[in-house]
C-alpha positions as CSV (number, residue, x, y, z in Angstrom):
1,X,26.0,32.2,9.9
2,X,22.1,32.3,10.3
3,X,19.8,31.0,8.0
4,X,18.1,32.6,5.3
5,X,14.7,34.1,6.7
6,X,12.2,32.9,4.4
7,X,9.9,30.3,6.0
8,X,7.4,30.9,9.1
9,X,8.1,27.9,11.1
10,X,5.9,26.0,13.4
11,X,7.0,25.4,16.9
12,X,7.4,21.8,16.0
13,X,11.0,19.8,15.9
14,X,10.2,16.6,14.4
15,X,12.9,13.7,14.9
16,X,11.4,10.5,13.7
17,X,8.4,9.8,11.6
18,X,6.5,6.1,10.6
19,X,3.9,5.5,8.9
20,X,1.4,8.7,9.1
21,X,3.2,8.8,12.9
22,X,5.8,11.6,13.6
23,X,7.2,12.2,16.8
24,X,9.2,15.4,17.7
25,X,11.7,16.2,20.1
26,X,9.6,15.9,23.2
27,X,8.1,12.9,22.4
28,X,4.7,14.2,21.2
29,X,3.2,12.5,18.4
30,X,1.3,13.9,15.6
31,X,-1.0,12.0,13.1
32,X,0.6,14.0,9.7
33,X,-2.5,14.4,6.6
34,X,-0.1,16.8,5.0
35,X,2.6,14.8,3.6
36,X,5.3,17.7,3.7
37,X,3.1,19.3,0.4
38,X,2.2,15.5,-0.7
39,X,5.5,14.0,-0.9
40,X,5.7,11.5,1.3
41,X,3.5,9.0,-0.4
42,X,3.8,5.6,1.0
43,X,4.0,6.8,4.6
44,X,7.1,7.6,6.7
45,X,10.1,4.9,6.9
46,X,8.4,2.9,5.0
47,X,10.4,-0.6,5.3
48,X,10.8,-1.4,1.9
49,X,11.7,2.0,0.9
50,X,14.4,2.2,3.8
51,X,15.9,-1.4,2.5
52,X,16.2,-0.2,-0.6
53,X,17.8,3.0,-0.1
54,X,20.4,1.8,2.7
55,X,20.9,-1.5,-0.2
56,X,21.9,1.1,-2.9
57,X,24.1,3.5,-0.7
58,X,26.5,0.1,0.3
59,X,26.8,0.0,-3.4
60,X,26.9,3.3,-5.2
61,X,24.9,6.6,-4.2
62,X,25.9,8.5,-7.0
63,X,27.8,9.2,-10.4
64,X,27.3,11.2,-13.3
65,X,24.8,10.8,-16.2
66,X,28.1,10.7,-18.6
67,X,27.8,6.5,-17.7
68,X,25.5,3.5,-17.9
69,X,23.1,3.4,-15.2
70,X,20.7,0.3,-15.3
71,X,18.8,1.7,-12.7
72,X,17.1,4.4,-14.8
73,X,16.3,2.1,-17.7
74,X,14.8,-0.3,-14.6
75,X,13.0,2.5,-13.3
76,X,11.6,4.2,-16.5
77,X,10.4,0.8,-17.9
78,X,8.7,0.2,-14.6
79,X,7.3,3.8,-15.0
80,X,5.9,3.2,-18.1
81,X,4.2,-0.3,-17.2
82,X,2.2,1.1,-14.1
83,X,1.3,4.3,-15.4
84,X,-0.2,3.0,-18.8
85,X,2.4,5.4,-20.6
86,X,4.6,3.7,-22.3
87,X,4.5,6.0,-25.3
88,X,6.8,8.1,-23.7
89,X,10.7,8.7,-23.0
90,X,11.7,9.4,-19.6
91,X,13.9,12.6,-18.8
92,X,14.9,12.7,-14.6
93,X,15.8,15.8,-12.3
94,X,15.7,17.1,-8.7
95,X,12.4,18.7,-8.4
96,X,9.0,19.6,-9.8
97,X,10.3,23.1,-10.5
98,X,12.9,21.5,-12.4
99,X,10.8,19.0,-14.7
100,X,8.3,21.9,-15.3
101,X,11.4,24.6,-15.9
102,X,12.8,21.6,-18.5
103,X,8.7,21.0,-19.6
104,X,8.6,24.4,-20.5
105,X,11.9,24.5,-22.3
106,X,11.2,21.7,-24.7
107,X,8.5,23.0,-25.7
108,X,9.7,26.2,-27.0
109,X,12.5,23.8,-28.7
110,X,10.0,22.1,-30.5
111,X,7.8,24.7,-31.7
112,X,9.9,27.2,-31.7
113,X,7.7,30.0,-29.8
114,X,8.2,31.3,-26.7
115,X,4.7,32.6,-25.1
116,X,2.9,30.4,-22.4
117,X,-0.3,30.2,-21.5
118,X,-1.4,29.2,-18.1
119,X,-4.1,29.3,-15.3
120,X,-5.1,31.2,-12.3
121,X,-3.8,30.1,-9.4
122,X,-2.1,27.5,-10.8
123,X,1.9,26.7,-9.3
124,X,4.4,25.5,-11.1
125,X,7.4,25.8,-9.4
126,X,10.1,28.5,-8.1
127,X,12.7,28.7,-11.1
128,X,12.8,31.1,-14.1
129,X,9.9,29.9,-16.8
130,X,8.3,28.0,-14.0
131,X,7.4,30.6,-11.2
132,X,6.8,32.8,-14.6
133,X,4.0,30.6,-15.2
134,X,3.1,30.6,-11.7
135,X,-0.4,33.0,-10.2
136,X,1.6,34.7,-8.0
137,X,2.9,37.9,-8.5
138,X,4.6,37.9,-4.9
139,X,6.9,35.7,-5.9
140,X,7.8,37.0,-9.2
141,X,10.5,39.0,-9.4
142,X,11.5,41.6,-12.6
143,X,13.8,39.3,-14.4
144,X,11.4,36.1,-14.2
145,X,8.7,38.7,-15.6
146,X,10.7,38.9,-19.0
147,X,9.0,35.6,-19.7
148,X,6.0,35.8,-21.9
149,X,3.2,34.4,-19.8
150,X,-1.2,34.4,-20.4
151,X,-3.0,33.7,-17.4
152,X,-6.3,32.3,-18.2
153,X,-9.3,31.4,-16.1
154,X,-10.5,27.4,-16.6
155,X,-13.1,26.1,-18.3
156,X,-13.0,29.4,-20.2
157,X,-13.2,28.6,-23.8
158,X,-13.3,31.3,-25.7
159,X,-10.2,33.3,-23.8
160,X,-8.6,30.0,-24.7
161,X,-9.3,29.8,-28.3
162,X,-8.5,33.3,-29.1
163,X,-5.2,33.0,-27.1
164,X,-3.7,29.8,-28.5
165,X,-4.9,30.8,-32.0
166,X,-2.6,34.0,-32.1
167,X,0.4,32.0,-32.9
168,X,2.9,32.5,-30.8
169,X,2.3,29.8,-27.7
170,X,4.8,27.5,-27.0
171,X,2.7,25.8,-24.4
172,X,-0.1,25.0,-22.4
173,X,0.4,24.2,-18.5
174,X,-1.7,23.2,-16.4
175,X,-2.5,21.4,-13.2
176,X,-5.7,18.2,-13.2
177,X,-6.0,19.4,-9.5
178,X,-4.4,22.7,-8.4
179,X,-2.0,22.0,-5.8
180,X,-1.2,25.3,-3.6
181,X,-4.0,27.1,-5.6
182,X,-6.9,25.3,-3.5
183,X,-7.9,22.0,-5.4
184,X,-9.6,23.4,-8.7
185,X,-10.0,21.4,-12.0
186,X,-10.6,22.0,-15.1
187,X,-13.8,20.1,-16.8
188,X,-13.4,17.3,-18.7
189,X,-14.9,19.0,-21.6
190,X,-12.5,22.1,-21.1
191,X,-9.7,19.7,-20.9
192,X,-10.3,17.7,-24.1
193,X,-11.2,20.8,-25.9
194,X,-7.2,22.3,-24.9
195,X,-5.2,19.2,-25.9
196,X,-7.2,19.6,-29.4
197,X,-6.3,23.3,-29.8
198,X,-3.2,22.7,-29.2
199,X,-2.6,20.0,-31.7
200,X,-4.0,22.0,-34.6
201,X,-2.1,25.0,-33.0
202,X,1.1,23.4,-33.1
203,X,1.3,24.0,-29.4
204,X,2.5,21.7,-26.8
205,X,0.5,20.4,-23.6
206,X,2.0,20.2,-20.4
207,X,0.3,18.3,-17.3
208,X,1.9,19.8,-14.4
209,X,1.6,15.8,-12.3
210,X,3.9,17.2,-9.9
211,X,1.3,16.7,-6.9
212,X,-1.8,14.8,-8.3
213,X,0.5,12.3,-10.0
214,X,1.6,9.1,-8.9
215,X,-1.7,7.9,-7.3
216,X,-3.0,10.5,-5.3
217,X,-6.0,11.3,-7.2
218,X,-7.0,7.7,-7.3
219,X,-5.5,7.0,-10.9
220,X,-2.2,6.9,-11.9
221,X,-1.6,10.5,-13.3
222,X,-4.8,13.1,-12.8
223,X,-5.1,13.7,-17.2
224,X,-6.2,10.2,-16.6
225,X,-9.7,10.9,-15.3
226,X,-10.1,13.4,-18.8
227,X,-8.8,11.0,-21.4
228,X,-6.6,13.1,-22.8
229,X,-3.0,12.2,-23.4
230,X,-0.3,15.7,-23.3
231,X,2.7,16.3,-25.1
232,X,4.7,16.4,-21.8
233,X,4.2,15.0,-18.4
234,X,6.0,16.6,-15.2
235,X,6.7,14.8,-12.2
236,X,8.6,14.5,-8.8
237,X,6.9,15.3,-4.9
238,X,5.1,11.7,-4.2
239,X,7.7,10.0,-6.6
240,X,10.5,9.7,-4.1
241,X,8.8,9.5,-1.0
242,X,10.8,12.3,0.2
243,X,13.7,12.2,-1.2
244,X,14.3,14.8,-4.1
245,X,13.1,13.1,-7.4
246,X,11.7,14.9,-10.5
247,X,11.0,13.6,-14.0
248,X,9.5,14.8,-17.1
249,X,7.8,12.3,-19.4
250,X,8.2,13.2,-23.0
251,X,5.9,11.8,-25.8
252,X,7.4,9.5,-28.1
253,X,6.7,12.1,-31.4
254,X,9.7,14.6,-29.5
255,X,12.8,13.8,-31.0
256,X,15.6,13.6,-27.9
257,X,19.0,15.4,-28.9
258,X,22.4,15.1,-27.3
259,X,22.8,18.3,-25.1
260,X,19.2,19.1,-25.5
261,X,18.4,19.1,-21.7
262,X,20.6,18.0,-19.1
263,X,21.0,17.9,-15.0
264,X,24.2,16.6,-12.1
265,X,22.2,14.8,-9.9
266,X,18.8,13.8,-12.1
267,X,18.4,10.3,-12.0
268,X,21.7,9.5,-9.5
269,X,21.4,5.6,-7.8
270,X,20.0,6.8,-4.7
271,X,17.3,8.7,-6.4
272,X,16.0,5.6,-9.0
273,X,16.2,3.2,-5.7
274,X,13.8,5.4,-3.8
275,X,11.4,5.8,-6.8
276,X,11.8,2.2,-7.5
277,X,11.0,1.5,-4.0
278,X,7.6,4.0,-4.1
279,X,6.3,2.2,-7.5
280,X,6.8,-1.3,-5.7
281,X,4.6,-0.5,-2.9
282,X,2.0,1.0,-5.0
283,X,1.6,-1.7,-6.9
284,X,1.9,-4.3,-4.1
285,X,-0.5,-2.8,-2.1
286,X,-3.0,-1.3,-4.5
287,X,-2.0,1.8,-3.3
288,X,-4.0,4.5,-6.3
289,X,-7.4,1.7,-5.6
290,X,-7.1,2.5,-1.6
291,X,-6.5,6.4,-2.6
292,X,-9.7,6.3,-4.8
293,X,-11.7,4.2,-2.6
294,X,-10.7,6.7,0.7
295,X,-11.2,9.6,-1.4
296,X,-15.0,8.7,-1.5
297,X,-14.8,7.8,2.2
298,X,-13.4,11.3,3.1
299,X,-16.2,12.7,1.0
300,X,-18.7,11.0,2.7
301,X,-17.7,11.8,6.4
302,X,-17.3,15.6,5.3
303,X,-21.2,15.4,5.0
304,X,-21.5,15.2,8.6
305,X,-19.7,18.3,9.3
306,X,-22.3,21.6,8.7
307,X,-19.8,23.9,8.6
308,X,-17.6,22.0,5.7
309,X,-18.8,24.4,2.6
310,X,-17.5,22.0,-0.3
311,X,-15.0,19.2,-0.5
312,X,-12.9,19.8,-3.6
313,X,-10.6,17.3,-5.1
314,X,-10.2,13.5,-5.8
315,X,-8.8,10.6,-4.0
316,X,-6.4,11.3,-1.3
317,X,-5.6,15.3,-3.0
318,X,-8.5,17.1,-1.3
319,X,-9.7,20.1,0.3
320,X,-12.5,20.9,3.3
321,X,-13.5,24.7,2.0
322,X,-15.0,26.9,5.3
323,X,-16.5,30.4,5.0
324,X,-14.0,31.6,7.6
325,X,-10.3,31.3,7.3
326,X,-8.3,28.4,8.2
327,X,-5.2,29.6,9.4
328,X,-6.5,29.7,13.2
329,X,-7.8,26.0,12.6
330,X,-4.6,24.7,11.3
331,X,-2.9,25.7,14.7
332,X,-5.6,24.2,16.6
333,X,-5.4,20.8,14.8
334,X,-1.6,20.9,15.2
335,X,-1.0,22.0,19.2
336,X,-4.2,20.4,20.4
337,X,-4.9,17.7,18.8
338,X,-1.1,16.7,17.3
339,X,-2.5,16.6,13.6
340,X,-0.5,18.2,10.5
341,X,-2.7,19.7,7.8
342,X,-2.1,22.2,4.7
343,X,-3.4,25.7,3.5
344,X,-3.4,27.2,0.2
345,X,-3.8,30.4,-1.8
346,X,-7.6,30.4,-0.9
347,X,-7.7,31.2,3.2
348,X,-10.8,28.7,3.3
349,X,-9.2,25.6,2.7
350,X,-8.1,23.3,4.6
351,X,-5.8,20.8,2.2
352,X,-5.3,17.1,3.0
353,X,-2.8,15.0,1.2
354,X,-1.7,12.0,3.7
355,X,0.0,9.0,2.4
356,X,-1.8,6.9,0.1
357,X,-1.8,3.9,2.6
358,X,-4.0,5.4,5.3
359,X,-6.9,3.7,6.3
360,X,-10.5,4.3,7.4
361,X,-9.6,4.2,10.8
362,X,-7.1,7.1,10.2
363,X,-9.6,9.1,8.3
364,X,-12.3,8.5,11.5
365,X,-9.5,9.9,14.0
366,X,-8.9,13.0,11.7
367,X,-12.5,14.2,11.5
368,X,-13.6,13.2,15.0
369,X,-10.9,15.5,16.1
370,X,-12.2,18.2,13.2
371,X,-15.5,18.0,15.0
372,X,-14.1,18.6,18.3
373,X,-12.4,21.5,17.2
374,X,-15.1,23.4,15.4
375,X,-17.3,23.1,18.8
């Protein structure tokens, strides 16, 4: 059997990985400021993270959600503390597609509409309601196009208010920082003027977290820099550190119902020990202040490049926008100088998302070997 054609690979094998350090199968090492699409949060083989997960495989790895498992209510309560949302109850899953396909879903439950409105370029996953919801028609097929979806532009207000107020929205989705779309954001004003339609709409608000959460944008969740609060939160990438973790925070005022959501291997030991592991190191090491503090350092070193356009984003989710595309550059930063970095749906950008524990030093190396490749 061969393997299902659907990725274009670069000619790396990597075998081992620490900190921002992975090595591949000829012993070259490469400095990685992609993360695997953000994911990997608090760096590669992190000890504490590896202690934790080998503690919890010598004791259980896994049962069903039809028995007690302290380690949810451990991790959930943790959640809650470090994130400043306590108002909400904690649903777990797999994957980001999964917590926005489940976001998505409650929703309609609750209102009892069906018709979504969304954002270009925003990305919300690869499942049913979620690619649906997703600006990209390439990876839409027919039956996912069933789903009743509005595509919007941000910060447009008036598209906005005459969509929500037709009556049939189920929800708002969107992203604080667009991941794969190329770093936009909605403005703060845009923002806070959404979460009040859609309370006197009777529509519920979705923050897609599912890459700006958990630190990288240099607070806890990316709503955070709007003060806004949604209806429902989605989560996963930099919540497991790599291994496959989703969640969906859901606002106290939703009432939970047996059989209303449910999932096989949401929330199993391994999963809660690994997301345990990433909140401890967050918070012992001030992980979302060094993620906002190197955010501005970023920022500033971009300056000195003349052919950086704009640097979009916020703490350690951002993007160094060109007027030529990056694709070329990307192979360049990996075969020469042994760095990984990301694309996205606009050519020009070059995406960052290292771990949140990188350091100045780490941030020099990147752009001195930027520099030398845009001679």
């Amino acid at each position: 059997m061969k393997l299902f054609d659907v990725y274009p690979l670069y000619d790396v094998t990597p075998v081992s990985a620490k900190g921002i350090v992975v090595t591949d199968d000829k012993g070259q090492e490469y400095l990685d400021f992609y993360g695997g699409h953000a994911v990997i949060s608090i760096g590669h083989s992190h000890p504490h993270y590896v202690k934790r997960l080998e503690d919890q495989l010598h004791k259980i790895g896994f049962y069903s959600n039809a028995v007690q498992n302290p380690l949810q209510v451990e991790l959930s309560t943790k959640l809650g503390t470090l994130s400043n949302c306590n108002n909400y109850n904690l649903f777990l899953c797999s994957s980001g597609a999964e917590a926005n396909e489940n976001a998505l879903k409650l929703a309609s439950f609750e209102t009892g509409k069906s018709r979504v409105l969304a954002f270009n370029n925003g990305f919300h996953g690869r499942t049913s309601a979620a690619v649906a919801a997703t600006d990209n028609q390439k990876i839409n097929a027919p039956i996912n196009k069933q789903q009743k979806v509005t595509f919007l532009a941000f910060n447009d207000l008036a598209s906005f208010t005459t969509e929500i107020e037709k009556g049939d929205v189920c929800a708002v989705i969107l992203e604080a920082i667009q991941g794969v779309g190329g770093l936009d954001e909605p403005s703060t004003d845009f923002y806070q003027s959404v979460a009040k339609l859609c309370k006197a709409n009777n529509v519920k608000l979705i923050a897609d977290e599912v890459q700006c959460g958990f630190g990288r944008s240099g607070k806890f969740f990316g709503f955070q820099h709007h003060n806004i609060q949604p209806d429902i939160v989605s989560i996963a990438k930099g919540m497991g550190n790599g291994f496959p973790v989703g969640g969906v925070l859901i606002h106290e005022s939703i009432e939970a119902k047996y059989g209303m959501l449910g999932t096989t291997f949401g929330g199993n030991h391994l999963a809660c020990a690994a997301s345990m592991a990433v909140l401890e190191v967050i918070e012992k090491d001030n992980l979302i202040e060094n993620a906002a503090t190197l955010g501005e350092y970023f920022k500033t070193c971009a300056t000195e490049i003349p052919e950086v356009k704009k640097v979009k984003g916020r703490g350690l989710m951002l993007g160094l926008e060109f007027d030529f595309e990056v694709a070329a550059l990307r192979k360049k930063l990996i075969h020469t100088q042994h760095m990984f970095t990301g694309g996205a749906m606009n050519k020009n950008l070059l995406r960052i998302l290292p771990a949140l524990n990188i350091t100045k030093q780490d941030i020099d190396t990147f752009f001195n070997a930027l520099k030398e490749e845009l001679k």
